[in-house]
TIVOKE-557531 format. One record per residue (C-alpha): residue in three letters; residue number from 1; x, y, z. Coordinates in nm, 4 decimals. Each point is the difference from the previous one (the first is absolute). Layout:
  vexba  ronu         x         y         z
    ala   NUM         X         Y         Z
...
! end
This chain:
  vexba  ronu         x         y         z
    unk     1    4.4660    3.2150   -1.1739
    unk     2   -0.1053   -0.3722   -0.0239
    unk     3   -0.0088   -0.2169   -0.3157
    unk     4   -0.3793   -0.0901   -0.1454
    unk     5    0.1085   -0.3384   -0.0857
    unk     6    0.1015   -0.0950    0.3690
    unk     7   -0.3508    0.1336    0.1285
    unk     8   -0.1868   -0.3088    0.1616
    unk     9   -0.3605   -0.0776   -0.0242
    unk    10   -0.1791    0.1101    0.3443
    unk    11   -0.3322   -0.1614    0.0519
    unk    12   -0.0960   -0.1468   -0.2667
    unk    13   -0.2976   -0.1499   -0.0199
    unk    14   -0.0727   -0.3440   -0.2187
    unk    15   -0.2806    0.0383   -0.2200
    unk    16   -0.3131   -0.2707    0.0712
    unk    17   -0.0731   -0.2860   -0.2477
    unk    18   -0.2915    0.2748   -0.1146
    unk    19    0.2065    0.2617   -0.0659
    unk    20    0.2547   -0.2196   -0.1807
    unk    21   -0.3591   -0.1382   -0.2202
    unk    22   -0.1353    0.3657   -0.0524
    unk    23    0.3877    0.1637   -0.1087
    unk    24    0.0153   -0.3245   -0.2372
    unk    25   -0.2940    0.0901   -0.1561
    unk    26    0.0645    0.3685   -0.0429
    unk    27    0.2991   -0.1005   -0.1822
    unk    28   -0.1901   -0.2584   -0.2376
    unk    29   -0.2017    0.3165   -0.0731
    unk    30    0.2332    0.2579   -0.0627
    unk    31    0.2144   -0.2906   -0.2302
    unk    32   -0.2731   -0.0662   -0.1494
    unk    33   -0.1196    0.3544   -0.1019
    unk    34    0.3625    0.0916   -0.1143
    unk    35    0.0002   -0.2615   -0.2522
    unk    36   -0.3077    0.0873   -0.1241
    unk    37    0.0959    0.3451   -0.0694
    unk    38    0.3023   -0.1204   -0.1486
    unk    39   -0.1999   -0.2540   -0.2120
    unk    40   -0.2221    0.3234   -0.0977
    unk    41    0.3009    0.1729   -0.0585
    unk    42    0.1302   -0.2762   -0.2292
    unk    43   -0.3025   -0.0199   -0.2013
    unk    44   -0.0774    0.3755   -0.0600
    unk    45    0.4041   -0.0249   -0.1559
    unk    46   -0.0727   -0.2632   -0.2360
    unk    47   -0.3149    0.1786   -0.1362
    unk    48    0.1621    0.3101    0.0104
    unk    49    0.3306   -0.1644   -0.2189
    unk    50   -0.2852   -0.1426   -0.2223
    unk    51    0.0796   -0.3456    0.1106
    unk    52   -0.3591   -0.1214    0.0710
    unk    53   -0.1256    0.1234   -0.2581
! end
């Protein structure tokens, strides 16, 4: 049986300047939607705890 780690890349193909641009992007978005939710998160806590008022 062979080792995982010791498997080599076969044809792998380099991603365009475009593709590079849009995956950036995507992960702008999804970074920026988690810390919203985490900001929502944050705030619902405080009220919650009475903190806000």
């Amino acid at each position: 049986m062979s080792d995982p780690r010791n498997l080599e890349i076969i044809d792998y193909i380099e991603p365009s300047p475009q593709e590079l641009k849009a995956q950036k992007s995507r992960n702008l978005a999804i970074a920026g939607g988690l810390f919203g939710f985490v900001a929502i998160v944050f705030l619902l806590m405080l009220y919650k705890f009475d903190v806000l008022g």
